[in-house]
C-alpha positions as a printed Julia matrix, in Angstrom:
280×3 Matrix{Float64}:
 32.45  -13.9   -16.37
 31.33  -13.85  -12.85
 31.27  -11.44  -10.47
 32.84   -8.38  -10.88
 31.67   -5.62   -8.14
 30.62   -5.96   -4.35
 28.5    -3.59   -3.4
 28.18   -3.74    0.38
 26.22   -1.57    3.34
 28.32   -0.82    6.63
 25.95   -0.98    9.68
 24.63   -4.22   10.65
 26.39   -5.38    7.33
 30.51   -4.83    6.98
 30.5    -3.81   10.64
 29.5    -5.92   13.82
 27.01   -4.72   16.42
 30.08   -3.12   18.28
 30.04   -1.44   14.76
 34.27   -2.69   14.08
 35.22   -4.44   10.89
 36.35   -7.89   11.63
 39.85   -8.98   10.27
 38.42  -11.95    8.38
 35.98   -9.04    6.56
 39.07   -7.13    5.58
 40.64   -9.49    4.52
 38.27  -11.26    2.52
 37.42   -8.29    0.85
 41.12   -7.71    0.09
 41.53  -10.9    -1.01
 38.13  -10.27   -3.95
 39.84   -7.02   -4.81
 43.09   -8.66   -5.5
 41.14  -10.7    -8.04
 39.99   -7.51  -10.18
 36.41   -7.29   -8.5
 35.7    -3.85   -7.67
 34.78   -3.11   -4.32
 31.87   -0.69   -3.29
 30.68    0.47    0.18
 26.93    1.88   -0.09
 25.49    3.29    2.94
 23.83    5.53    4.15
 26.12    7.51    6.31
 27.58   10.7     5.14
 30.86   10.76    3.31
 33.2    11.48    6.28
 31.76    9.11    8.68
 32.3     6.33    5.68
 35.44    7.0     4.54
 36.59    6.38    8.1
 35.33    2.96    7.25
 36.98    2.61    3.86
 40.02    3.7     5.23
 40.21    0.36    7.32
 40.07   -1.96    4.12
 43.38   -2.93    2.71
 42.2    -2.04   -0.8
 41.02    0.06   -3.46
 37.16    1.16   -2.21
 34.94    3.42   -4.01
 32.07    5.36   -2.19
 28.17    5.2    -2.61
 27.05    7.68    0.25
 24.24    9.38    1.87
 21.66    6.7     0.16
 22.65    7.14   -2.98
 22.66   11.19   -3.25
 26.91   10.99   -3.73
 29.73    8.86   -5.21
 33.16    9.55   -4.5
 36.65    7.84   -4.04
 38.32    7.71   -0.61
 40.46   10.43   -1.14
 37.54   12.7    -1.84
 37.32   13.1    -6.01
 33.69   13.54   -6.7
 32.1    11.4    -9.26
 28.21   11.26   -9.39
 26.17   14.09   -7.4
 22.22   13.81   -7.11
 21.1    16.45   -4.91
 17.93   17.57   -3.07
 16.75   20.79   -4.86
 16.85   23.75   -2.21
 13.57   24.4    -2.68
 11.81   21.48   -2.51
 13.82   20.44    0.88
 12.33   24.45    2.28
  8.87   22.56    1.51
  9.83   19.71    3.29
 11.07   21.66    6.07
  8.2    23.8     6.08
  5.73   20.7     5.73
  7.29   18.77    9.43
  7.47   22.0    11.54
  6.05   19.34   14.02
  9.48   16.96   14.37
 11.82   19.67   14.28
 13.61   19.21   17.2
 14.86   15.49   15.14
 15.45   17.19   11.85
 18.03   18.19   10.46
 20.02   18.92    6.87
 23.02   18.1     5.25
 25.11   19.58    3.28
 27.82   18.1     0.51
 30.83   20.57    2.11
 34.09   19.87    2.99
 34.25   20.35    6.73
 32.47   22.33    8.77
 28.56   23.25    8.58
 27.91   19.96    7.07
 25.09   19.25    8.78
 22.4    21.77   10.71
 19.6    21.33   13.15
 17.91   24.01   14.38
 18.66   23.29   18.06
 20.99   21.05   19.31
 20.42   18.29   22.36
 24.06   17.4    23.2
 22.49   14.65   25.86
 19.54   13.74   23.93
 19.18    9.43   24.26
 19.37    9.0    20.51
 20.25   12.34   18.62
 23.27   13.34   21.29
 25.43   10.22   20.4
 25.33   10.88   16.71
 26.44   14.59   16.95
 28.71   14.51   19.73
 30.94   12.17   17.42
 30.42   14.71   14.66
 31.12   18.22   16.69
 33.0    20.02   14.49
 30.84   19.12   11.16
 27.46   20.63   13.06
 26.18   23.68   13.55
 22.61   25.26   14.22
 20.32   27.87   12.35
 17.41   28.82   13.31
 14.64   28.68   11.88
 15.93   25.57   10.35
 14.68   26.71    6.71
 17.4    29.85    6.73
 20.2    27.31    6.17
 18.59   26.79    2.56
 19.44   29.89    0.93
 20.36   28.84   -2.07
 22.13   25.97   -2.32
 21.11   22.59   -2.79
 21.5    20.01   -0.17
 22.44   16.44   -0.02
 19.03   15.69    1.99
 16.94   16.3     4.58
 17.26   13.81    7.93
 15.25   12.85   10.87
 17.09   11.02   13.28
 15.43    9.05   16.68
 13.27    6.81   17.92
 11.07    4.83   15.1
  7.56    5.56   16.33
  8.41    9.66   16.05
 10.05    9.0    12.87
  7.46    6.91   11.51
  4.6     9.67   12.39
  7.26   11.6    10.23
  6.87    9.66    7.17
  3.81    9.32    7.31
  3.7    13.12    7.14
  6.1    13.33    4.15
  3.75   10.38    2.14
  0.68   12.83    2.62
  2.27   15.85    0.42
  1.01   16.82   -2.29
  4.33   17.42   -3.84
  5.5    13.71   -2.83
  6.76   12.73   -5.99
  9.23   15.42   -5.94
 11.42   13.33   -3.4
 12.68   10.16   -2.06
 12.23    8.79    1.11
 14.96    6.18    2.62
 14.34    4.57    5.93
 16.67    2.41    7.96
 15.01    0.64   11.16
 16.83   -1.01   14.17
 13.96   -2.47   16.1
 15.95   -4.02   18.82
 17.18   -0.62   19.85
 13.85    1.12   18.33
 16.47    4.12   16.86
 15.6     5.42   13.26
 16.58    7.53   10.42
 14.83    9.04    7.36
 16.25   10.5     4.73
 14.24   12.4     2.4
 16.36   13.3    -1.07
 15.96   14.04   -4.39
 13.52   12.55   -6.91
 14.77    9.02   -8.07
 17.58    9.0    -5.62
 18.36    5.49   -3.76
 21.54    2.85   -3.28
 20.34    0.97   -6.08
 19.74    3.81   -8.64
 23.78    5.18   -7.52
 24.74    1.54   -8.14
 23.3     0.94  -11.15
 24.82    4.55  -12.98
 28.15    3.35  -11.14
 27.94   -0.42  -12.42
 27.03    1.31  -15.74
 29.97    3.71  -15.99
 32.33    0.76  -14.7
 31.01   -1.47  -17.79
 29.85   -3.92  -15.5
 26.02   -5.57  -16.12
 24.33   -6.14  -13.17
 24.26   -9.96  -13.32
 27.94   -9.28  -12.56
 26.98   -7.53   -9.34
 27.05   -8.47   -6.04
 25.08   -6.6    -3.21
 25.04   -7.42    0.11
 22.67   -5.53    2.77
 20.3    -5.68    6.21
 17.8    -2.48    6.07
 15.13   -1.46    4.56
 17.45    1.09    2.42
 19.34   -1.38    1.26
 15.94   -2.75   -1.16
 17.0    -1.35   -4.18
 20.37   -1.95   -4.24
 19.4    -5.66   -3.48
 16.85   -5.5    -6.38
 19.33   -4.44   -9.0
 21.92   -6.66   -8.12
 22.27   -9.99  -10.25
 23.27  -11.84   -6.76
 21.76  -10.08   -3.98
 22.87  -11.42   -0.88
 20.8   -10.4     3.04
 22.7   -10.31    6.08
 21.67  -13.16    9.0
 20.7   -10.45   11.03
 18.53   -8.51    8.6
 15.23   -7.22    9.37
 12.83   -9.41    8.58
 11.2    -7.54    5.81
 14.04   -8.42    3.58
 14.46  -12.1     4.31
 10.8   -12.41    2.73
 12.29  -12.06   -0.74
 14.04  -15.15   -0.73
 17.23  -13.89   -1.76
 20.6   -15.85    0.05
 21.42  -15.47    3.01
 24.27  -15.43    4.86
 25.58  -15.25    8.21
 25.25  -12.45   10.6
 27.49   -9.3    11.35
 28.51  -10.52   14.39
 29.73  -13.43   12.61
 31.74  -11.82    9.62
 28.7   -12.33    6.99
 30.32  -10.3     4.54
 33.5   -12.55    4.5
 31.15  -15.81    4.18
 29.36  -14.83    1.44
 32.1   -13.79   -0.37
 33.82  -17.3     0.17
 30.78  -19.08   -1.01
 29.54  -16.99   -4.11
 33.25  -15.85   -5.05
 36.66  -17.3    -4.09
 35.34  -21.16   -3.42
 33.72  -20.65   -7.11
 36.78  -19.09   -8.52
């Protein structure tokens, strides 16, 4: 039957490194989706910054967000919700007191207070970017652990520069309640920025994609997945016809899965032309 869902990350994946969405991506895409192949976008980013994405595709899109944790259409309907319990992201809290001022957590809510730190660097290098594009969704609490007062978030984040973030993990591997959560890291060496995402038990891109592909009716040699990150592995593992961005981190080019060009050259587009339309 061939293949009937693209499941594709954003950063260093749909987008370029000036993170915009070519015109030959769109339209490619469009072009797959006007052929009954469902179109996916699974990233890590939270549902807001995504849809902004989605909204740039002349199609039909469906949402795989925050590493798994949510799936939801572009206008917003919830359809798959696999949350951090409350109190196990207090422990994790509790456990990092250390890299507080890169923590943060996030919240599935429709506008503001969607995500809290517990003090706020406007100017910081690496942190101060992200949240000044994000203003009005951010707010602080302090101590950090009074935001979780009940209910259940989409995840705990740390957010900065990879050797800080990796002392971080590190950290998180060493509880003894480790197996209560799942950790999802995406690297950018070149600018040596990072973000962890610690969620619920079981929670990744792939597992999301696979209940999704399952509720769709779709088997997973009838997937297509296309990523560049380290958080991108599972998805790429369940897919039938996994497919690694030119400019992915070397870690996944080791797998021997295709690969096809890089972001800055409209990857997504090519290897939809070569494993899709110039087969169809």
């Amino acid at each position: 039957m061939g293949i009937q869902l693209i499941a594709m990350d954003i950063d260093g994946t749909l987008l370029d490194s000036q993170s915009q969405l070519s015109p030959d991506n769109a339209q490619t895409i469009a072009e797959a989706a006007s052929r009954g192949i469902d179109i996916v976008i699974v990233t890590g980013r939270r549902y807001n910054s995504a849809r902004l994405i989605a909204e740039q595709l002349p199609c039909e899109v469906e949402l795989i967000v925050s590493n798994g944790a949510l799936v939801k259409s572009k206008s917003g309907t919830t359809h798959l919700r696999s949350l951090l319990p409350a109190e196990t992201a207090r422990r994790v809290v509790d456990a990092t007191e250390e890299f507080r001022q890169m923590s943060g957590v996030i919240f599935d809510r429709p506008a503001e207070n969607q995500v809290i730190f517990e003090r706020i660097d406007w100017d910081g290098p690496f942190v101060g970017p992200y949240l000044r594009r994000h203003r009005t969704q951010v707010a602080e609490v302090a101590p950090l652990a009074n935001c979780l007062n009940g209910e259940d978030p989409v995840e705990v984040m740390f957010i900065g520069e990879c050797a800080p973030v990796s002392a971080a993990r590190e950290r998180l591997e060493s509880l003894e309640f480790r197996s209560d959560f799942t950790i999802a890291v995406t690297e950018y060496p070149r600018t040596g920025f990072s973000f962890m995402d610690v969620l619920g038990r079981g929670v990744t891109k792939g597992s999301a994609l696979e209940q999704w592909a399952r509720r769709k009716g779709i088997p997973r040699e009838n997937v297509m997945a296309i990523g560049d990150n380290w958080n991108d592995r599972e998805m790429l593992e369940y897919a039938g016809l996994p497919v690694v961005m030119g400019n992915s981190i070397a870690g996944l080019k080791s797998f021997g899965w295709a690969t096809t060009l890089t972001n800055d050259q409209s990857g997504v587009a090519e290897a939809i032309r070569t494993h899709i339309l110039r087969n169809g």
